[in-house]
C-alpha positions as YAML, in Angstrom:
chain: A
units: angstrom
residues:
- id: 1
  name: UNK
  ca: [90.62, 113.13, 97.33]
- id: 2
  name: UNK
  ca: [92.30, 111.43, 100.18]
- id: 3
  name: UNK
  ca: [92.56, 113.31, 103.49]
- id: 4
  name: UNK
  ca: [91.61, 113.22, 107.18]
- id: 5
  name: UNK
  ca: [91.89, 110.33, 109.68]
- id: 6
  name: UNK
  ca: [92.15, 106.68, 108.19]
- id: 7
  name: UNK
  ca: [92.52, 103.64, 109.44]
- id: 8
  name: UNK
  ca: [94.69, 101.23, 108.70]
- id: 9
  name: UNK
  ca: [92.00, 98.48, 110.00]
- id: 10
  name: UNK
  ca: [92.62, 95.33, 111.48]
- id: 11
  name: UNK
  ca: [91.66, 92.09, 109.91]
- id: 12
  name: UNK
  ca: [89.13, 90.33, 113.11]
- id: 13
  name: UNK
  ca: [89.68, 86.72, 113.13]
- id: 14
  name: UNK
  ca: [88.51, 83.95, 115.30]
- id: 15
  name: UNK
  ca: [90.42, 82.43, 118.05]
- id: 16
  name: UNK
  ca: [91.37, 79.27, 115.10]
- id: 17
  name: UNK
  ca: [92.50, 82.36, 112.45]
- id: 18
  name: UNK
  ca: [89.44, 81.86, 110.15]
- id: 19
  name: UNK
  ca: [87.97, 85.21, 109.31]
- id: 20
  name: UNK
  ca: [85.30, 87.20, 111.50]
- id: 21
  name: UNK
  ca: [83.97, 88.77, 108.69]
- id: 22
  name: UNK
  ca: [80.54, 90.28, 111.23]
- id: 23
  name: UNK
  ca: [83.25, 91.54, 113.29]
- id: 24
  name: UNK
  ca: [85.06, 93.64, 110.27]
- id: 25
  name: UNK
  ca: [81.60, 94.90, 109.19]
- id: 26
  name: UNK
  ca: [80.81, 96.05, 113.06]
- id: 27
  name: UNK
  ca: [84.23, 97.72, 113.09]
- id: 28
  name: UNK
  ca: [83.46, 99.52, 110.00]
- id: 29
  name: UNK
  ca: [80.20, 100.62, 111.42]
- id: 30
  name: UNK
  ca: [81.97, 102.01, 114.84]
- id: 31
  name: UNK
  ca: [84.72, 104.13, 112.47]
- id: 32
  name: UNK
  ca: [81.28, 105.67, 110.15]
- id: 33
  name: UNK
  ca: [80.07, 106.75, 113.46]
- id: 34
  name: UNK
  ca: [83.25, 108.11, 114.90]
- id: 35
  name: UNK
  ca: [84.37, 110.40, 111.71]
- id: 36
  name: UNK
  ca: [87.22, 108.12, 110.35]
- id: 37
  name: UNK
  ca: [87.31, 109.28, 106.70]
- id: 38
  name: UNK
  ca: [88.43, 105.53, 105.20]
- id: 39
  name: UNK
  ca: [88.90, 102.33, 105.96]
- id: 40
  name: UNK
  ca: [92.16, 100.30, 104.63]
- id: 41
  name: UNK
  ca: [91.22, 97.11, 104.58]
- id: 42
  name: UNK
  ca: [94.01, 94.39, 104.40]
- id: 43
  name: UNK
  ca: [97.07, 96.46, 104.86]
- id: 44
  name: UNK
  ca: [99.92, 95.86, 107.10]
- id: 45
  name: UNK
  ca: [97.81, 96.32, 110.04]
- id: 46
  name: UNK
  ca: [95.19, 93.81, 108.44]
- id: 47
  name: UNK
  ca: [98.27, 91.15, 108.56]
- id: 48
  name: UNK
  ca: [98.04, 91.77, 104.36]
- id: 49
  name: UNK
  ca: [101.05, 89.13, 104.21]
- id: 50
  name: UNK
  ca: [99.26, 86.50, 105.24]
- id: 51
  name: UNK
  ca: [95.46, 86.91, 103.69]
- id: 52
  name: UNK
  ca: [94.92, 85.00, 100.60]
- id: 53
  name: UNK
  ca: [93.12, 86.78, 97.52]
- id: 54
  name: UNK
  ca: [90.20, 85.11, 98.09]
- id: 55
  name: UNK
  ca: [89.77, 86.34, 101.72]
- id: 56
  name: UNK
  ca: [90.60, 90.13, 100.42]
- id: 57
  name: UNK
  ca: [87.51, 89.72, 98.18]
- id: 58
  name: UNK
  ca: [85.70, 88.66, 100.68]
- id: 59
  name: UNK
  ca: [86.65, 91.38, 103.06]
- id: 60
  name: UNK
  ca: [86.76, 94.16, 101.01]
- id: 61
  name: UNK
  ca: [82.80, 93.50, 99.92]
- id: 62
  name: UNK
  ca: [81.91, 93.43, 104.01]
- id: 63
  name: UNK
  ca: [83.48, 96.04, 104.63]
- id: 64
  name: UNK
  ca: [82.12, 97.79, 101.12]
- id: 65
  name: UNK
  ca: [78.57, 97.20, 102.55]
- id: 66
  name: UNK
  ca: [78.59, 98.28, 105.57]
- id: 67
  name: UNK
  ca: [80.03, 101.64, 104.52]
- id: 68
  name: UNK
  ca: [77.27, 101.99, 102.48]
- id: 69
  name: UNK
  ca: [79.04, 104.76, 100.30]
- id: 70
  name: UNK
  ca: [79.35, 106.79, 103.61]
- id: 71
  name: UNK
  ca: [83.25, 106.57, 103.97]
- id: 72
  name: UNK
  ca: [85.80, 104.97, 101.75]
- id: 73
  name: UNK
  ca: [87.28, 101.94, 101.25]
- id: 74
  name: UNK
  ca: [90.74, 101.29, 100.20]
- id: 75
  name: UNK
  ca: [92.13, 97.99, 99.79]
- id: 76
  name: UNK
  ca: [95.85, 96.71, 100.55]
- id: 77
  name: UNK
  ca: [97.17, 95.36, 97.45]
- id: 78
  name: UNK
  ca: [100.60, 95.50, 97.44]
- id: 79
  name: UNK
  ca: [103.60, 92.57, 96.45]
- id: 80
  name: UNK
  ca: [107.18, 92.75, 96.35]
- id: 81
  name: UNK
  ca: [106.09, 91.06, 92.53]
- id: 82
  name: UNK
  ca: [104.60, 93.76, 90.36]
- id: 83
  name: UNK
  ca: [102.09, 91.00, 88.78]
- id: 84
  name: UNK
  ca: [100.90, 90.01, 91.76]
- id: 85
  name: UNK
  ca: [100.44, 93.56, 92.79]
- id: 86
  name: UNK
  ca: [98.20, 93.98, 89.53]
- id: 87
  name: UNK
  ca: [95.77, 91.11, 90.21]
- id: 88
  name: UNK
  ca: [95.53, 91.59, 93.77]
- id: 89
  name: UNK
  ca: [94.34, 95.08, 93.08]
- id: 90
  name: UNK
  ca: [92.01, 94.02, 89.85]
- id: 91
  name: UNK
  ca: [90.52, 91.68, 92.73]
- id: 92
  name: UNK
  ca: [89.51, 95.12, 95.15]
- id: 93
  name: UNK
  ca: [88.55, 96.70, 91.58]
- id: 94
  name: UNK
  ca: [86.12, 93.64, 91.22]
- id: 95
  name: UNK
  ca: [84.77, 93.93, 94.09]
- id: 96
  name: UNK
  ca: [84.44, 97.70, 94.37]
- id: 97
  name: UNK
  ca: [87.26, 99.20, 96.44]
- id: 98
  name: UNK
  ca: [88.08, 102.91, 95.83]
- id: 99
  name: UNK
  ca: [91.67, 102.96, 95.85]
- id: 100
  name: UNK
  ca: [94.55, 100.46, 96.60]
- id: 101
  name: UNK
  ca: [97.24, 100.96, 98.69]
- id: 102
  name: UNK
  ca: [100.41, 99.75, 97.13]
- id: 103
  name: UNK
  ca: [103.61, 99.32, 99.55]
- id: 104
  name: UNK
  ca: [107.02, 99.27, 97.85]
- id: 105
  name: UNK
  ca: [108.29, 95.99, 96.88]
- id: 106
  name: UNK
  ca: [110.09, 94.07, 99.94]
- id: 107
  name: UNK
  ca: [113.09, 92.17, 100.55]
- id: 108
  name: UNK
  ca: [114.16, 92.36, 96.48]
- id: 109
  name: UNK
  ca: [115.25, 96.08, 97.12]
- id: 110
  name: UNK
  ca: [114.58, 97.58, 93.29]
- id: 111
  name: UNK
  ca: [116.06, 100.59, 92.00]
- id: 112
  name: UNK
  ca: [113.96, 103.77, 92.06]
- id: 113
  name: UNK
  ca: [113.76, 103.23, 88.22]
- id: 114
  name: UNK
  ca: [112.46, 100.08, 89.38]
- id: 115
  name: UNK
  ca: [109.87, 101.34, 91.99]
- id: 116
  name: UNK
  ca: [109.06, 103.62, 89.05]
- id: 117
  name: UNK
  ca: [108.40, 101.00, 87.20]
- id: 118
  name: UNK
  ca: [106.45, 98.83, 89.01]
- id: 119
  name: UNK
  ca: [104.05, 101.58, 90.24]
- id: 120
  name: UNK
  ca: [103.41, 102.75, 86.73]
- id: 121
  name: UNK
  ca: [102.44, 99.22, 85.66]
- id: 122
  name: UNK
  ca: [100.40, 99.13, 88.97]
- id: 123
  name: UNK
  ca: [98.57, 102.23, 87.86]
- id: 124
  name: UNK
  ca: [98.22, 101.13, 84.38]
- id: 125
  name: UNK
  ca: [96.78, 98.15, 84.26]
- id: 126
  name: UNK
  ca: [95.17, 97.42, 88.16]
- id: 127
  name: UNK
  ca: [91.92, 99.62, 87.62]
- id: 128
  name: UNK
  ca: [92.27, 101.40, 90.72]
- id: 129
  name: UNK
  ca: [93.55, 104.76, 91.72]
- id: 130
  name: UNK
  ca: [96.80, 104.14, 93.33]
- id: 131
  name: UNK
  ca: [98.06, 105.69, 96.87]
- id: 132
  name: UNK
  ca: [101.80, 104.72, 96.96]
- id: 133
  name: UNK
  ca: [102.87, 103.14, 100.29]
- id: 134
  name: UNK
  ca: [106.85, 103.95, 101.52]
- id: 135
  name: UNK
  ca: [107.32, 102.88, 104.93]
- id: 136
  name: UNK
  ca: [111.40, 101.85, 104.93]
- id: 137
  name: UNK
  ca: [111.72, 100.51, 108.38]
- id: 138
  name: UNK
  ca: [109.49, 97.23, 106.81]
- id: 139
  name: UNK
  ca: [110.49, 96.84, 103.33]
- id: 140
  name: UNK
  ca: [114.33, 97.57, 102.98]
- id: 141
  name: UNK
  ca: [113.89, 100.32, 100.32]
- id: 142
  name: UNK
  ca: [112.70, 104.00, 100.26]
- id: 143
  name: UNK
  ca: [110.83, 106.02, 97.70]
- id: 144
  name: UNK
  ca: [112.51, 108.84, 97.43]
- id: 145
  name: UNK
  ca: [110.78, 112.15, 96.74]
- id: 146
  name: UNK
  ca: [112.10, 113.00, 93.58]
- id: 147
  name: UNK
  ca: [111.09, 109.05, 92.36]
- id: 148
  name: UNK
  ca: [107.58, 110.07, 94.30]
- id: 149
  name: UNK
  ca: [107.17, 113.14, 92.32]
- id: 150
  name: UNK
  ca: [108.01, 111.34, 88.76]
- id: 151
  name: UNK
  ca: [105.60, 109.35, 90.22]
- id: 152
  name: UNK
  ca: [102.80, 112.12, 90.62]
- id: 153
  name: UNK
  ca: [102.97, 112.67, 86.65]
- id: 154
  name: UNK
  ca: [101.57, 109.15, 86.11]
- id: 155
  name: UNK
  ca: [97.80, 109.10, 85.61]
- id: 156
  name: UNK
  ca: [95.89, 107.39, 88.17]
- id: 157
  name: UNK
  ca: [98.38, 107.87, 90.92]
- id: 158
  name: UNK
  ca: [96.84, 110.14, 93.50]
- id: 159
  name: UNK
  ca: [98.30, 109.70, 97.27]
- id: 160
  name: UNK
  ca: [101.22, 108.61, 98.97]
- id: 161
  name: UNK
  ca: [101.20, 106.77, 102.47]
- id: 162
  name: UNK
  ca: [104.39, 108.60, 103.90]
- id: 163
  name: UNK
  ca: [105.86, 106.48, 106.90]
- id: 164
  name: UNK
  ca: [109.28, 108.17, 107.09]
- id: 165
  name: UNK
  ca: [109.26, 109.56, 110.54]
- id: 166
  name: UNK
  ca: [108.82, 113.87, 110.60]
- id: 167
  name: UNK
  ca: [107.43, 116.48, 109.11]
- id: 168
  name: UNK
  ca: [110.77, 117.10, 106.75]
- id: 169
  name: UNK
  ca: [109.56, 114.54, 104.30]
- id: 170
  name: UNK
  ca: [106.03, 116.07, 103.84]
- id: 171
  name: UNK
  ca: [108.00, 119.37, 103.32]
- id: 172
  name: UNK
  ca: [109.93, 118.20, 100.94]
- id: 173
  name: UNK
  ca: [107.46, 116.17, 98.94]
- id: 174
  name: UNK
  ca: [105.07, 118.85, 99.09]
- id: 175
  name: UNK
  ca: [107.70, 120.98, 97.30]
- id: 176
  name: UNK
  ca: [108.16, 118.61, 94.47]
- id: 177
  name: UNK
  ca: [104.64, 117.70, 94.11]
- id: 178
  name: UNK
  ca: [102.49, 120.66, 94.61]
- id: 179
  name: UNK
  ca: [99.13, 119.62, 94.76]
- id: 180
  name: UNK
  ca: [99.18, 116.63, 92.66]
- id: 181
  name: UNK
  ca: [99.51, 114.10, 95.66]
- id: 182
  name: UNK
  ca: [97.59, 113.93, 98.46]
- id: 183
  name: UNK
  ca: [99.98, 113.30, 101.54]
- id: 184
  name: UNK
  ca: [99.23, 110.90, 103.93]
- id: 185
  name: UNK
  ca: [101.32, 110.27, 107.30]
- id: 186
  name: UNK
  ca: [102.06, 106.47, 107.76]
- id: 187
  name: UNK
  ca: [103.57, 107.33, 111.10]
- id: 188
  name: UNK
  ca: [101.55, 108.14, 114.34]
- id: 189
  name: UNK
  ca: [103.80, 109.38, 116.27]
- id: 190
  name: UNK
  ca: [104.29, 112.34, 113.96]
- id: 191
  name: UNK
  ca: [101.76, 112.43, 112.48]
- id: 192
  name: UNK
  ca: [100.52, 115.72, 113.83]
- id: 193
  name: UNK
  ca: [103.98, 117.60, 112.55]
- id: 194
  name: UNK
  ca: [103.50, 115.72, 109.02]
- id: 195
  name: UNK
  ca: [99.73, 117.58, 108.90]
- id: 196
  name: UNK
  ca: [100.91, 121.07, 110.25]
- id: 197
  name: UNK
  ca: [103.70, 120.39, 107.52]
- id: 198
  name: UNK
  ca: [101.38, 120.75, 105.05]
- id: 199
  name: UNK
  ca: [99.99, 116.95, 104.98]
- id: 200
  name: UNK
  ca: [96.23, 115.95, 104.18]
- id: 201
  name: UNK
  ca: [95.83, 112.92, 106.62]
- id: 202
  name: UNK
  ca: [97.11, 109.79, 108.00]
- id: 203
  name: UNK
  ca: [96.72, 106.30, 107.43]
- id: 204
  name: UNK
  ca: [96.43, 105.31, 111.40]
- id: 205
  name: UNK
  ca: [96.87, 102.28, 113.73]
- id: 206
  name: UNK
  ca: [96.00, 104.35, 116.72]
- id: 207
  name: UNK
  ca: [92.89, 105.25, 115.49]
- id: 208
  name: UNK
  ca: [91.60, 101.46, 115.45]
- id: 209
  name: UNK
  ca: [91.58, 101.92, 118.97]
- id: 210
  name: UNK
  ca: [91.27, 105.43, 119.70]
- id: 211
  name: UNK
  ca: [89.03, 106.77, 116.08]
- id: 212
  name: UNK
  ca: [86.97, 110.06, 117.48]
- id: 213
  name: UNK
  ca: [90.26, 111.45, 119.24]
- id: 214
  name: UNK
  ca: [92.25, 110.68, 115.58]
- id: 215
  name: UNK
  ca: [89.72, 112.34, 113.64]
- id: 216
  name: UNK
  ca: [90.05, 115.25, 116.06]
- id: 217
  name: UNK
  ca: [93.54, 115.91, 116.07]
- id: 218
  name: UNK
  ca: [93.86, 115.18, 112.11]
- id: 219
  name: UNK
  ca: [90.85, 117.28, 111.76]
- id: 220
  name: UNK
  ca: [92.46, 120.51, 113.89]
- id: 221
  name: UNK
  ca: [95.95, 120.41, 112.21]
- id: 222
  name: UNK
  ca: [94.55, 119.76, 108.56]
- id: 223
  name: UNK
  ca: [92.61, 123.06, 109.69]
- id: 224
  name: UNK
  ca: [95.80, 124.86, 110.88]
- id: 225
  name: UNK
  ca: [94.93, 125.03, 114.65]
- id: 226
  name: UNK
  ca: [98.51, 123.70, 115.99]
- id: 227
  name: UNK
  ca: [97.01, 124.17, 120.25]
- id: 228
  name: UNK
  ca: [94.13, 122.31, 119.62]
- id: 229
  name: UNK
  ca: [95.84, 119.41, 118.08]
- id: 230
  name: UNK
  ca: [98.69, 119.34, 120.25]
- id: 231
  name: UNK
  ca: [96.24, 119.25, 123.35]
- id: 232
  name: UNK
  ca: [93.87, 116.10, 121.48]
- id: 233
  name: UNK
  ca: [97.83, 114.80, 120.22]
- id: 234
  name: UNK
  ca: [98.99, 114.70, 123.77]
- id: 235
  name: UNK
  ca: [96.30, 112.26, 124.79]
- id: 236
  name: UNK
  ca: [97.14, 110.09, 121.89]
- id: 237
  name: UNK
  ca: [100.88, 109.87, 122.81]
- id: 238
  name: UNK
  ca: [101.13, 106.65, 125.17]
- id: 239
  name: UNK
  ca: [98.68, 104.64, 122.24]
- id: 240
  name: UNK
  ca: [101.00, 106.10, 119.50]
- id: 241
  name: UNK
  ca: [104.11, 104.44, 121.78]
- id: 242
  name: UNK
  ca: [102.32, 101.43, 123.26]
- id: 243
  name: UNK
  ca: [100.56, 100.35, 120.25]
- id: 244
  name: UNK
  ca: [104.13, 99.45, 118.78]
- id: 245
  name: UNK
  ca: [105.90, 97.97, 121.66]
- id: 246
  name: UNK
  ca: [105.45, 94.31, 119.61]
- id: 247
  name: UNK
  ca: [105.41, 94.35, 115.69]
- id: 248
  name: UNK
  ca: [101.83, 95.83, 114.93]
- id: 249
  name: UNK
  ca: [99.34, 94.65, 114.72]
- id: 250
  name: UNK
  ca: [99.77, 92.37, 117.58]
- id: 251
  name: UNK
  ca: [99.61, 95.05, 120.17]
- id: 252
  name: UNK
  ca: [96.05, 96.69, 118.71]
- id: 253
  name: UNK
  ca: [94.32, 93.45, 118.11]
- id: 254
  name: UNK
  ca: [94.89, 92.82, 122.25]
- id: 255
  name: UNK
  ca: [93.90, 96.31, 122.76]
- id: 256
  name: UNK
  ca: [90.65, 95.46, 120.80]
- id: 257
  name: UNK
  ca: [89.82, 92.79, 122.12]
- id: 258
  name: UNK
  ca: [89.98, 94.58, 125.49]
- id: 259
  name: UNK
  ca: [87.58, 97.06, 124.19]
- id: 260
  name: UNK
  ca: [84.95, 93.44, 123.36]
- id: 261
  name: UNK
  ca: [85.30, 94.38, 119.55]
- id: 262
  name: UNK
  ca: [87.08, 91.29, 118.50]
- id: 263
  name: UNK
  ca: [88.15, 87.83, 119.53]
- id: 264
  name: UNK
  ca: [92.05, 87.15, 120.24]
- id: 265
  name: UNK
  ca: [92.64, 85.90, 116.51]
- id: 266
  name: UNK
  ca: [96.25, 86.50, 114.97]
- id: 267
  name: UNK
  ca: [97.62, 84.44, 112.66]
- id: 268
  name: UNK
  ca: [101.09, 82.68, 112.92]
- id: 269
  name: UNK
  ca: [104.06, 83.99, 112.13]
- id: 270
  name: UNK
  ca: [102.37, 86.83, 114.82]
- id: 271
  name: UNK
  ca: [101.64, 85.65, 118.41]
- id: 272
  name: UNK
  ca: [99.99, 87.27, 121.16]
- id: 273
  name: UNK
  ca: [100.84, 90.07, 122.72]
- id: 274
  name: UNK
  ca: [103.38, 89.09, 125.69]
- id: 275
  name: UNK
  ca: [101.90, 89.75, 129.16]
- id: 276
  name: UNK
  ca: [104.72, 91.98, 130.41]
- id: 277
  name: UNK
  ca: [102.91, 94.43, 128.20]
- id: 278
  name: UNK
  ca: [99.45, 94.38, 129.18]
- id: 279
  name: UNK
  ca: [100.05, 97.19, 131.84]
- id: 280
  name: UNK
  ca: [101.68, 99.51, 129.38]
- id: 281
  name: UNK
  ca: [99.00, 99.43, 126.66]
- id: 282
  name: UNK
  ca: [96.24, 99.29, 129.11]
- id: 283
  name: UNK
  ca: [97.34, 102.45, 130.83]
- id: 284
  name: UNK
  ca: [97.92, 103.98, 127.58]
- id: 285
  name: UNK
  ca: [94.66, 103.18, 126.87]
- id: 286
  name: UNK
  ca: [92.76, 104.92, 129.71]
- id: 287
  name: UNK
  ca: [94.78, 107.84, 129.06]
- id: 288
  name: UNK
  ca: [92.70, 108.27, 125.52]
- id: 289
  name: UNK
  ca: [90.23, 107.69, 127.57]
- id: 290
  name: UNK
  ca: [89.17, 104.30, 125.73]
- id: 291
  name: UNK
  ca: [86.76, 101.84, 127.01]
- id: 292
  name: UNK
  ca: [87.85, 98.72, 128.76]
- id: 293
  name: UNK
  ca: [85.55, 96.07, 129.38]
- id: 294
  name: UNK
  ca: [86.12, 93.90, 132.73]
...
């Protein structure tokens, strides 16, 4: 169901923080036309912590229209409180969404039981298929593969967003799963081993900025051709580093505004990208051979 390049899209906001909601549906345009499989709209990279429910709505039927049924939309709906979690993904049922993207509860740590738990009341009662989200290095807790594959017995949970580093993980989930999860890197940089591991995509920050060369390297190692990807991969590297030398998203939302897609909107407690790092993302950037306006 869930496979191929997708980004993790940013949220475009004016200079003030309010919402560019043209700019999102522009974006979404630009990822149709480059082969992007998905759009996630309001997930870590779309600053999820700070968008109210109302704005997710909002987003989410933008970015719905200007898809036009011709990719998919997933919505970020996860909370480190499992009701919250269930309204903010009735909301992206409301308004359409295909799947949500639930991260693991944050900061209260819970017990696998518990992340068992709360994704099997997300699944039950949110309306939406459900791609489980585990990226440790953010929340404080992992989902361990044996919780993931007790997991992959509940109905209406279908994917999991895998953002431990490597392709050992995609290994050994594939082994416990089989087939019944579609695995998704959450993790550029490795992306390409996670795929030629036997992964089905990844949910990408790179490709905000760098979409036609994601969808080709995704495209060659979903497809088994390990030289092919490694040669598209190896033009991807410097974004995959550079891209992360500040807390994302604050690096790709300079690096787009660069390319004249959006306006330099982040919202507080993010900042700007520092200047030291200009050079290194820019350069990283001409490497993919990405656009820069003057």
């Amino acid at each position: 169901m869930f496979g191929g390049s997708i980004v993790a899209i940013v949220t475009p906001m004016h200079a003030d923080g309010v919402l560019d909601l043209p700019a999102l549906g522009r974006l979404v345009e630009w990822h149709v036309e480059a082969g992007t499989a998905a759009v996630v709209v309001a997930g870590t990279t779309g600053e999820s912590p700070c968008i109210a429910p109302d704005e997710l709505d909002a987003m989410l039927r933008v970015a719905l229209e200007a898809a036009a049924g011709r990719i998919g939309v997933i919505a970020g709906t996860g909370s480190n409180a499992t009701a919250h979690a269930i309204e903010l993904t009735r909301i992206a049922a409301a308004a359409g969404a295909g799947a949500a993207l639930v991260v693991t509860p944050y900061y209260n740590k819970p017990t696998q039981e518990g992340l068992y738990r709360h994704y099997e009341a997300v699944a039950r009662e949110g309306g939406l298929p459900v791609i489980l989200y585990n990226v440790p290095g953010r929340t404080a807790v992992d989902l361990l593969p044996e919780t993931t594959a007790r997991l992959a017995e509940v109905t209406g949970v279908v994917a999991i967003k895998e953002a431990v580093p490597g392709p050992e993980r995609a290994r050994r989930l594939r082994a416990l799963c089989g087939d019944r999860l579609d695995l998704l890197s959450g993790d550029d940089a490795t992306a390409m081993d996670f795929l030629l591991a036997g992964g089905d995509g990844v949910i990408s920050v790179t490709a905000n900025v760098a979409p036609r060369l994601m969808h080709g390297m995704a495209e060659a190692a979903c497809h088994d051709e390990p030289r092919k990807a490694a040669a598209l991969n190896e033009r991807l590297a410097g974004l995959h580093r550079a891209l992360f030398v500040e807390p994302n998203p604050i690096p790709v939302k300079w690096a787009l505004t660069r390319m004249g897609l959006i306006e330099a909107g982040i919202r507080l407690p993010l900042t700007p990208l520092d200047p030291a790092h200009y050079d290194e993302v820019r350069a990283a950037m001409l490497r993919a051979g990405v656009e820069i306006k003057p």
